[in-house]
C-alpha positions as CSV (number, residue, x, y, z in Angstrom):
1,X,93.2,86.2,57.4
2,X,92.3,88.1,60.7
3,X,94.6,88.1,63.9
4,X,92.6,88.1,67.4
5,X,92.7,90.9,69.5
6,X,94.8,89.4,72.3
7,X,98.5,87.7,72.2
8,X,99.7,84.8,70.2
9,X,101.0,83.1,72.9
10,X,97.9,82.9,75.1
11,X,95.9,80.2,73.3
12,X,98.5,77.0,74.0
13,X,101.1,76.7,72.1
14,X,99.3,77.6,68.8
15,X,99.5,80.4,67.0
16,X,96.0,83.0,66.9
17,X,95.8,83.6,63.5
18,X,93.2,81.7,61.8
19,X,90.6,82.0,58.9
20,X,87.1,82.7,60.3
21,X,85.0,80.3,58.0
22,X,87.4,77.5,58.8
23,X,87.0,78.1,62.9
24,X,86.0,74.2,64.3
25,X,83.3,73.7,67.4
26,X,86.8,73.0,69.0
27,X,88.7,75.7,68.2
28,X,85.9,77.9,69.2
29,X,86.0,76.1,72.8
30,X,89.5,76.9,73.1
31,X,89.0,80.7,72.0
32,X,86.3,80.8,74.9
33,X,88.8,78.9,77.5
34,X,91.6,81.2,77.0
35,X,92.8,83.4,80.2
36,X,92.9,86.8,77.8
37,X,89.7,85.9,75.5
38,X,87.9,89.9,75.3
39,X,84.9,88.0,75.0
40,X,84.4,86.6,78.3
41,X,86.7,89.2,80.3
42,X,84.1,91.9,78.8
43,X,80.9,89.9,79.9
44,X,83.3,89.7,83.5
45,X,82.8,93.6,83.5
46,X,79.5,94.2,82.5
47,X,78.2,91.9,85.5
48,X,80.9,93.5,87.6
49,X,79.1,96.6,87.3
50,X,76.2,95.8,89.0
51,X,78.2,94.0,91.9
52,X,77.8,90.2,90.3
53,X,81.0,88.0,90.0
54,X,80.1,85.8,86.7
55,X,82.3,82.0,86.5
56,X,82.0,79.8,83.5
57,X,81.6,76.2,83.6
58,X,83.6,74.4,80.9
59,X,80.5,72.5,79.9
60,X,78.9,75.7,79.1
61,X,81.6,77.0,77.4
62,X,80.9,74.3,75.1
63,X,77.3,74.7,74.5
64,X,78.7,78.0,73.7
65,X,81.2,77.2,71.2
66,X,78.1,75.2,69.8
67,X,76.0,77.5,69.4
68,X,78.1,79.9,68.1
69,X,79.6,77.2,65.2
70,X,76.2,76.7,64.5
71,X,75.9,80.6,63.4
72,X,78.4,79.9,61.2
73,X,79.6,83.1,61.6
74,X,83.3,82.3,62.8
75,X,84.7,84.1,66.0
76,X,81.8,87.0,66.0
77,X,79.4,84.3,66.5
78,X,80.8,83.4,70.0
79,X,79.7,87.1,70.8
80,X,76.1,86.5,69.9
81,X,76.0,83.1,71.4
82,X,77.1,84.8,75.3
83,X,74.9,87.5,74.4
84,X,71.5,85.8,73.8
85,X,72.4,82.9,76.1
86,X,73.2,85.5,79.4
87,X,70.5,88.3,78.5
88,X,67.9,87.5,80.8
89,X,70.0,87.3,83.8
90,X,71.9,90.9,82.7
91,X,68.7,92.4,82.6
92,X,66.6,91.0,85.7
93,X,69.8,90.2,88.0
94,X,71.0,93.8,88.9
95,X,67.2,94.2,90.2
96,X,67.6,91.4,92.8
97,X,70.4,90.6,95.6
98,X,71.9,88.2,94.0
99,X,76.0,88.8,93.8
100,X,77.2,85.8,92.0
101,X,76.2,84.2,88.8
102,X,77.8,80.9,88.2
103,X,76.8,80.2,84.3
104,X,76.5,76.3,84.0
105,X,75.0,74.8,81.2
106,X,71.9,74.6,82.7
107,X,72.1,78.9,82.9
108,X,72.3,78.0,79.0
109,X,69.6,75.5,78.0
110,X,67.3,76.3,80.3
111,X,67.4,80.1,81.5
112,X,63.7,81.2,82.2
113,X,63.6,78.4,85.1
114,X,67.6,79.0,86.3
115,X,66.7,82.4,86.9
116,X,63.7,81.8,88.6
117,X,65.7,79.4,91.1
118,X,68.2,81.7,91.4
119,X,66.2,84.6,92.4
120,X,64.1,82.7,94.6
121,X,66.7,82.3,97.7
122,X,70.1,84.7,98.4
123,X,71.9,83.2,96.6
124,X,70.0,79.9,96.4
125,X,71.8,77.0,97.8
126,X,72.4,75.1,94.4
127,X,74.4,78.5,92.8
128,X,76.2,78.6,95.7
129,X,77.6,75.3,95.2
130,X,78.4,75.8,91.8
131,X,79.9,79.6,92.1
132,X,82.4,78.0,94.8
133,X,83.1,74.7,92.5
134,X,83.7,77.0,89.7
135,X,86.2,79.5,91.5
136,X,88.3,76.5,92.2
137,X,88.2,75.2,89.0
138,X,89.0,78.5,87.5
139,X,92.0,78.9,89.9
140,X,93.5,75.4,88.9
141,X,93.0,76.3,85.5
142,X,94.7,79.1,85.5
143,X,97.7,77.5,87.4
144,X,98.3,74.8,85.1
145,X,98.0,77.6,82.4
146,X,100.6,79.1,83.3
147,X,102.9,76.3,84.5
148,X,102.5,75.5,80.8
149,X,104.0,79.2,79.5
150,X,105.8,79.6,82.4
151,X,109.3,79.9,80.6
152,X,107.3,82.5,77.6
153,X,105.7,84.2,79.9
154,X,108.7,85.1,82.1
155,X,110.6,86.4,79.4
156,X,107.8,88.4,77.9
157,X,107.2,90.3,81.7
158,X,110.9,90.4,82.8
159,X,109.6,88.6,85.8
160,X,110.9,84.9,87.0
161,X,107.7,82.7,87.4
162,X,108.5,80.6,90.6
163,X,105.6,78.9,92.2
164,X,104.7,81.1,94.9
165,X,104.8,84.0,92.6
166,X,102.3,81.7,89.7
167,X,99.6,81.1,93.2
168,X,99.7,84.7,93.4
169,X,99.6,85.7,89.8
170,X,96.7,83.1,89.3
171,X,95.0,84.1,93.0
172,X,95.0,87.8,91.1
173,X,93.7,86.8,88.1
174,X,90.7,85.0,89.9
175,X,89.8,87.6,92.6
176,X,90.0,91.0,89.8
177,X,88.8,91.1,86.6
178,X,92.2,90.9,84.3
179,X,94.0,89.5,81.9
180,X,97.0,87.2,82.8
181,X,99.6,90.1,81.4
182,X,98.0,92.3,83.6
183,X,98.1,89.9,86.9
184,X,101.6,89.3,86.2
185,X,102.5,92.9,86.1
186,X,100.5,94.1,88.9
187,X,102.6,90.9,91.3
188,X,105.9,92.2,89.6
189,X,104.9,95.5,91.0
190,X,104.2,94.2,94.4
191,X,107.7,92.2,94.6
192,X,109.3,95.6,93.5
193,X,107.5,97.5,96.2
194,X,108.7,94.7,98.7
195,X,112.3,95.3,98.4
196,X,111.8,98.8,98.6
197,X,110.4,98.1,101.9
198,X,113.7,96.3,102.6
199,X,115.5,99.2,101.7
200,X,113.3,101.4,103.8
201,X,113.7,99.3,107.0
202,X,118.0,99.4,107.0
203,X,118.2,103.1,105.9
204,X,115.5,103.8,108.9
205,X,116.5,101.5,111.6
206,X,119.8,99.9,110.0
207,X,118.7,97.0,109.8
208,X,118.6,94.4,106.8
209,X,115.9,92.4,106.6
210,X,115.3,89.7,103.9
211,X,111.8,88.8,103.3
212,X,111.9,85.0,101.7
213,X,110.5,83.9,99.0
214,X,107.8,82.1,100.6
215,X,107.6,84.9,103.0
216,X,106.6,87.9,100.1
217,X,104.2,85.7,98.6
218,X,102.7,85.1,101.8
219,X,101.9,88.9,102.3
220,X,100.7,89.7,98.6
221,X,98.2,86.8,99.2
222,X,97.0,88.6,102.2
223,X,96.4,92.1,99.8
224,X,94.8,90.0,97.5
225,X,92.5,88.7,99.9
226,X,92.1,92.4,101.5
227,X,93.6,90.8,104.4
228,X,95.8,93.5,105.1
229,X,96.7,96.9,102.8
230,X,99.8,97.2,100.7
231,X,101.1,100.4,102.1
232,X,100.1,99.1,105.8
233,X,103.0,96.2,105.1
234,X,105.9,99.0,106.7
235,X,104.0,99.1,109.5
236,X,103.1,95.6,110.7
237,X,106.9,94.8,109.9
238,X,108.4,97.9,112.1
239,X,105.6,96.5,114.5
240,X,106.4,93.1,114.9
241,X,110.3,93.0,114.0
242,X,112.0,96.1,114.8
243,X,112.2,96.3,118.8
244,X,113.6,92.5,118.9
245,X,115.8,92.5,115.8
246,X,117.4,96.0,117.2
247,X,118.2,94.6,120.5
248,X,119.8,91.7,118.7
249,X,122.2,94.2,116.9
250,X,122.8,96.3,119.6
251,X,123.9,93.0,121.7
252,X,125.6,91.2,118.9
253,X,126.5,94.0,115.9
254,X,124.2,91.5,113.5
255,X,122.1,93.4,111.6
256,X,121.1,91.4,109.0
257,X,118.6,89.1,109.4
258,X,116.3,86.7,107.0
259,X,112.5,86.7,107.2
260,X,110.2,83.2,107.0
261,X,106.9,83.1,106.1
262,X,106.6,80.9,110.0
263,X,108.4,83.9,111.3
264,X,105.1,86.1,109.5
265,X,102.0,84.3,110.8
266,X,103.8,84.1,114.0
267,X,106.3,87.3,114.8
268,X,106.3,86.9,118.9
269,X,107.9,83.2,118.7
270,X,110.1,84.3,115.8
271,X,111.5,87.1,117.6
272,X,111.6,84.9,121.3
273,X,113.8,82.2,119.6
274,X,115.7,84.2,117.6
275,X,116.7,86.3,120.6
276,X,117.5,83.5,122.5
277,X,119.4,81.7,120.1
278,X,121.5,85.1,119.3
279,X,122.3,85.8,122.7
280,X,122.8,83.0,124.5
281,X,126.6,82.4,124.1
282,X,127.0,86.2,125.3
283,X,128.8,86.9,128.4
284,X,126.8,88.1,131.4
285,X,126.4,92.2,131.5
């Protein structure tokens, strides 16, 4: 018997433990399609360093798991079977300008004339097509993944999977290179590091803000996407809120106030209405 070198409860709902000689085509395919397989998250890296983002196809991973059951050499065949199948492209790809290699099973049965097509245009219309097809596949994947060990995988990270916090976790996992224990500790981090910034804001200005659900996840998307920085989130927040909340409590006394993710992607209307609404029942100075 020999246990896999990632965690039990990443492949399904079926235990990782199996007997090497007795490894099906399928199971194979399901070793390949798992969010924390070593195999492919280490083929991730090595195209990674030469500034190449690599996405599987499920019908490749198949040829895969075909080739590698054909070895019948268990598990360590699926090693082999990415190994000769991506070789070519690891060795003539850094060479060129191409960024993205989106391995379809065409990359696998036929890769002298694939690489040819790919290096022949930047990046040639057709891999486009497929890298972008495949980043969306991979994202809904991932999503249903871990809808479906939602409740495990909350319990094992301390960390309450609600839907905005899976789109981030699985917007993570797609944009980094990562396994999904990893994704979901590095979001954890980020929703810690929020309500610090909560804290931060009423000990500075004394005022409470709450940032919403919604409203958090909103703002890690935006670091995941290098839309903004994480430590520039202070900032835009003392930018955009603080002048029209403080007036508010100086007029009123209320200093506690709830943050949308509307009131976000659009802090001048916010902060109009909100005034407005807080201080029109007050009597004229």
């Amino acid at each position: 018997m020999i246990q896999f070198g990632f965690e039990s409860e990443f492949i399904g709902r079926l235990p990782v433990t199996a007997i090497f000689e007795h490894l099906s085509q399928e199971d194979l395919f399901q070793i390949l399609k798992t969010p924390n397989n070593p195999i492919i998250l280490g083929k991730k890296f090595d195209f990674a360093a030469y500034g190449i983002d690599i996405k599987f196809d499920a019908k490749a991973l198949r040829i895969l798991a075909e080739n590698a059951f054909d070895e019948n050499t268990g598990a360590r065949g699926l090693v082999s079977a990415i190994e000769k199948a991506l070789l070519d492209f690891e060795k003539k790809l850094p060479s060129t300008s191409v960024k993205i290699l989106p391995v379809t099973p065409a990359v696998i049965e036929d890769s002298t004339q694939t690489l040819a097509a790919m290096t022949e245009a930047l990046p040639g219309a057709a891999a486009m097509e497929s890298y972008e097809k495949l980043c969306l596949e991979e994202k809904e994947y991932i999503l249903r993944y871990i809808e479906a060990n939602c409740k495990n995988l909350s319990i094992r990270y301390n960390f309450t999977l609600t839907m905005p916090r899976i789109n981030n976790v699985a917007a993570l996992y797609c944009s980094r290179i990562m396994d999904i224990g990893s994704a979901i500790k590095k979001i954890k981090s980020f929703y810690d590091e929020i309500k610090i910034i909560e804290l931060n804001f009423l000990k500075n200005f004394d005022i409470n803000i709450v940032l919403e659900e919604e409203a958090i996840a909103f703002l890690i998307e935006q670091v995941i996407n290098n839309e903004i920085m994480f430590d520039r989130i202070y900032t835009r927040l003392e930018s955009d809120f603080r002048m029209g909340l403080n007036l508010i409590r100086e007029k009123t006394g209320k200093n506690r106030f709830f943050i949308t993710k509307k009131a976000l992607s659009d802090p001048e209307s916010f902060i109009n209405t909100l005034v407005k609404n807080e201080l029109k029942d007050l009597p004229p100075a």
